[in-house]
LUMTI-445240 format. One record per atom (N, C-alpha, C): residue number from 1; residue in one letter; atom name; x, y, z. Coordinates in steps of 0.1 Angstrom, whole numbers, plus 5000, padded with zeros to 4 digits. Layout:
REM LUMTI-445240
+-----+--------+-------+------+------+------+
: num : residu : atome :   px :   py :   pz :
+-----+--------+-------+------+------+------+
: NUM :      a :    CA :    X :    Y :    Z :
...
+-----+--------+-------+------+------+------+
This chain:
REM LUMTI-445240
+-----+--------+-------+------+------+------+
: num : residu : atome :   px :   py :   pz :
+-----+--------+-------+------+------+------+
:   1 :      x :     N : 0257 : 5471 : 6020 :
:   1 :      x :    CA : 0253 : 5466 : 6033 :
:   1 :      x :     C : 0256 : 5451 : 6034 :
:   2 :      x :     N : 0261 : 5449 : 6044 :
:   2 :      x :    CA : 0267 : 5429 : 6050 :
:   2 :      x :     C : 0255 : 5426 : 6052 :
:   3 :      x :     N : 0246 : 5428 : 6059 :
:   3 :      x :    CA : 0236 : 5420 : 6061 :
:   3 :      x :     C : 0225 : 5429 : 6061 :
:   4 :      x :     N : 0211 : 5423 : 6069 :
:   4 :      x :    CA : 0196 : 5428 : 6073 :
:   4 :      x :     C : 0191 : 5420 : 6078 :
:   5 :      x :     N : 0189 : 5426 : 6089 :
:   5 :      x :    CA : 0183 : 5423 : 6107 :
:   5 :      x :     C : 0167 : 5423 : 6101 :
:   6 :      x :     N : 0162 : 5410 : 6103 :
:   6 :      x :    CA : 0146 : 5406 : 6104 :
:   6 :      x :     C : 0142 : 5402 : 6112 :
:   7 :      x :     N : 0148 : 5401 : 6123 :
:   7 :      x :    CA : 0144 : 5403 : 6140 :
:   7 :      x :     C : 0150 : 5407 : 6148 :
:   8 :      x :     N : 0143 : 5411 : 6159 :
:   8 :      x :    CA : 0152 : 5414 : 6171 :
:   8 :      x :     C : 0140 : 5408 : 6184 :
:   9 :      x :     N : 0148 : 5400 : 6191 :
:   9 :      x :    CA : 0140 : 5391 : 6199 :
:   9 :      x :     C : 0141 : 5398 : 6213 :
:  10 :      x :     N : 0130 : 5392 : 6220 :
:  10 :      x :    CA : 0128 : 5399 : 6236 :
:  10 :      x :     C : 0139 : 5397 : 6244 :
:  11 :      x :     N : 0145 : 5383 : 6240 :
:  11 :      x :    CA : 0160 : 5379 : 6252 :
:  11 :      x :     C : 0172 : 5383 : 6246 :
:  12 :      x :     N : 0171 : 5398 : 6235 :
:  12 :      x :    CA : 0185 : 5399 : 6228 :
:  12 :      x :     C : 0191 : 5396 : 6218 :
:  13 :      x :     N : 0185 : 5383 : 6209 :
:  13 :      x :    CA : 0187 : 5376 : 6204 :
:  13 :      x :     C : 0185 : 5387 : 6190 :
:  14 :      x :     N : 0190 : 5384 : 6179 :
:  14 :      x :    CA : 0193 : 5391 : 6168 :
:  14 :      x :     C : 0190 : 5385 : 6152 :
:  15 :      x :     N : 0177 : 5380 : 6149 :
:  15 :      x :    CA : 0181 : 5372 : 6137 :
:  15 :      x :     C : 0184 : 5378 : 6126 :
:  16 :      x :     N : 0194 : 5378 : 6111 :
:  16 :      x :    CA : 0197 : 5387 : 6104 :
:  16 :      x :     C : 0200 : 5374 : 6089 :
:  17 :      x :     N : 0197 : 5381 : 6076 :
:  17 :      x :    CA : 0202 : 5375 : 6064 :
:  17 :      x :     C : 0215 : 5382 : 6060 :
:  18 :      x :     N : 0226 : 5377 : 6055 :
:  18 :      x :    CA : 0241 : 5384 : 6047 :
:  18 :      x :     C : 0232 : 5389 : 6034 :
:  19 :      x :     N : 0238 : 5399 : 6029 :
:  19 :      x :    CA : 0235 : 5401 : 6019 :
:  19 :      x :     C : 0244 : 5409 : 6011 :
:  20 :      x :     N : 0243 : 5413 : 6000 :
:  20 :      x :    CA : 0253 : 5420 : 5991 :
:  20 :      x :     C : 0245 : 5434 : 5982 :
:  21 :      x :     N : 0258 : 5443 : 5975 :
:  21 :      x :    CA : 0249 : 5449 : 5966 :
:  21 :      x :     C : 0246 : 5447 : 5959 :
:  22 :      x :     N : 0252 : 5438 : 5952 :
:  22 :      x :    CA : 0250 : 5428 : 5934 :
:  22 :      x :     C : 0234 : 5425 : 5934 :
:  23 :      x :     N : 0227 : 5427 : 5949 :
:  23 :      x :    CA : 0217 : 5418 : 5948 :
:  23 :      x :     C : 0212 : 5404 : 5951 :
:  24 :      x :     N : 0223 : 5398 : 5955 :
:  24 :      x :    CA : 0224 : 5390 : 5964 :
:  24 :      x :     C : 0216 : 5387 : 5977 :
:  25 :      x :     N : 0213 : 5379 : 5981 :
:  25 :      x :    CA : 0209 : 5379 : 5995 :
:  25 :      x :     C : 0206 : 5365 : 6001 :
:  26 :      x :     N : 0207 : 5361 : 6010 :
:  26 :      x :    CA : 0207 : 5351 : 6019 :
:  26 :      x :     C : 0190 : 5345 : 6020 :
:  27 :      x :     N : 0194 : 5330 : 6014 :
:  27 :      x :    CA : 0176 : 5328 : 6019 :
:  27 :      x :     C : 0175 : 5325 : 6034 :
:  28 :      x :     N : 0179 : 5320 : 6045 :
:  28 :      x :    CA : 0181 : 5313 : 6057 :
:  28 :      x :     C : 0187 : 5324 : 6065 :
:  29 :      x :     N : 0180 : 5327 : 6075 :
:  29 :      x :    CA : 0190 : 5334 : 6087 :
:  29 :      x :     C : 0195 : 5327 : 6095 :
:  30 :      x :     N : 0204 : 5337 : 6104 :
:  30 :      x :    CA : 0211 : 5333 : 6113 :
:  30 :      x :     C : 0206 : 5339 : 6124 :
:  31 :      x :     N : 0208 : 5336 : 6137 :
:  31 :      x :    CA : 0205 : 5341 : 6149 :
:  31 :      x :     C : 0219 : 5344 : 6157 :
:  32 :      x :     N : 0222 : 5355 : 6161 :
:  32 :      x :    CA : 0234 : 5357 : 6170 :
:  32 :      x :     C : 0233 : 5368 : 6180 :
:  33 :      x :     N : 0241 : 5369 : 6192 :
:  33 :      x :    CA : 0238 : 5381 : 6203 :
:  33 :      x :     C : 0249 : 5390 : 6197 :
:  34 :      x :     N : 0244 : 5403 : 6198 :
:  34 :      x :    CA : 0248 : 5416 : 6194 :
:  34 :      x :     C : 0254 : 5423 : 6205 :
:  35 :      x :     N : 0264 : 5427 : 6203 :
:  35 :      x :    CA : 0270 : 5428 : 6188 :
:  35 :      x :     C : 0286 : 5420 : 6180 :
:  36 :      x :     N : 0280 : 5418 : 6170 :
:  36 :      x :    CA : 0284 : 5407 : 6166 :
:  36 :      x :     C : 0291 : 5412 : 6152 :
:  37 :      x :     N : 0307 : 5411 : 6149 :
:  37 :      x :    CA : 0313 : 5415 : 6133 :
:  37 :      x :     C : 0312 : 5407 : 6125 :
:  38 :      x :     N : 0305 : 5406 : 6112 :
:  38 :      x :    CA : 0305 : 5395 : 6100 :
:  38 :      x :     C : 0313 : 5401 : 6094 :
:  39 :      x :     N : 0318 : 5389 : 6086 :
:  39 :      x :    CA : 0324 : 5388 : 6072 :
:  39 :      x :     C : 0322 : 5383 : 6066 :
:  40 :      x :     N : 0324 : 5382 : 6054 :
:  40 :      x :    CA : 0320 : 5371 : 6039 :
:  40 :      x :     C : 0323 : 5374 : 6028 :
:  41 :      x :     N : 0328 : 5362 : 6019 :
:  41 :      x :    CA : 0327 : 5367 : 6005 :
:  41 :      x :     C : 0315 : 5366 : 5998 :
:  42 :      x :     N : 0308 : 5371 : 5990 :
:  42 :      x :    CA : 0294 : 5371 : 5980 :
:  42 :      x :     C : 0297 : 5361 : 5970 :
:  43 :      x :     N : 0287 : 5351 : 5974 :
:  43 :      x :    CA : 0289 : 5339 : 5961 :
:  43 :      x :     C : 0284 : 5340 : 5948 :
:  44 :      x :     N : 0279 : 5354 : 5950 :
:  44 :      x :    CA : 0277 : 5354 : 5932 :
:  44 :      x :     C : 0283 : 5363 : 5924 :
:  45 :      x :     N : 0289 : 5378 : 5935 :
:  45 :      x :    CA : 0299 : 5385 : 5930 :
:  45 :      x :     C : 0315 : 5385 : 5928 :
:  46 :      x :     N : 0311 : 5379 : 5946 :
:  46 :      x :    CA : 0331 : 5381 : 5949 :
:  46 :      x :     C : 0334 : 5388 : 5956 :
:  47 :      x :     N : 0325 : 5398 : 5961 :
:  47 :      x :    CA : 0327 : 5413 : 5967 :
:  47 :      x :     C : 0328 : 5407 : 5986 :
:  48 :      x :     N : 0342 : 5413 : 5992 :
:  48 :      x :    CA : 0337 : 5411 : 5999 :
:  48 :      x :     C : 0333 : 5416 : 6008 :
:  49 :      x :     N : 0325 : 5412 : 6018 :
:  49 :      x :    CA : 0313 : 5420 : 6026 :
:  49 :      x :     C : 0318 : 5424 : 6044 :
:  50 :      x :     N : 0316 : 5433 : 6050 :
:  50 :      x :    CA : 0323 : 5429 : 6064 :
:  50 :      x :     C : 0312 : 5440 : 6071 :
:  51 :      x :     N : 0304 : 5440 : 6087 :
:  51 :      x :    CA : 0299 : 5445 : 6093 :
:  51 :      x :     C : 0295 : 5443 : 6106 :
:  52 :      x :     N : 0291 : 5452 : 6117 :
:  52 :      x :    CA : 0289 : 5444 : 6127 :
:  52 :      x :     C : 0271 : 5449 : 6127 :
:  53 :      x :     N : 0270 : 5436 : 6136 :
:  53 :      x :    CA : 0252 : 5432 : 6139 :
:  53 :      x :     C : 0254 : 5439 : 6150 :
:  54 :      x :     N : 0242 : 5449 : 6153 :
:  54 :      x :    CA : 0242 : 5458 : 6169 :
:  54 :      x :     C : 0232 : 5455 : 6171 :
+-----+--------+-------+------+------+------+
């Protein structure tokens, strides 16, 4: 899984951490309106990650 949604706000708003399967995961979120495609590479595996935020 690319990320995990740890909010979902009343005006839409979407806050979510990147994360990986290695175990990895993002300390700091991001906020963005959904839906929204990420990508990334994992800075501790390599793997790279791609998904959209709905």
């Amino acid at each position: 899984m690319a990320f995990e949604i740890t909010e979902r706000k009343a005006n839409g708003m979407i806050r979510y951490k990147r994360r990986c399967d290695c175990g990895w995961k993002e300390s700091s979120t991001a906020e963005i309106v959904p839906p929204r495609s990420i990508s990334y590479t994992c800075p501790k595996c390599g793997k790279k990650n791609s998904g959209t935020v709905a």
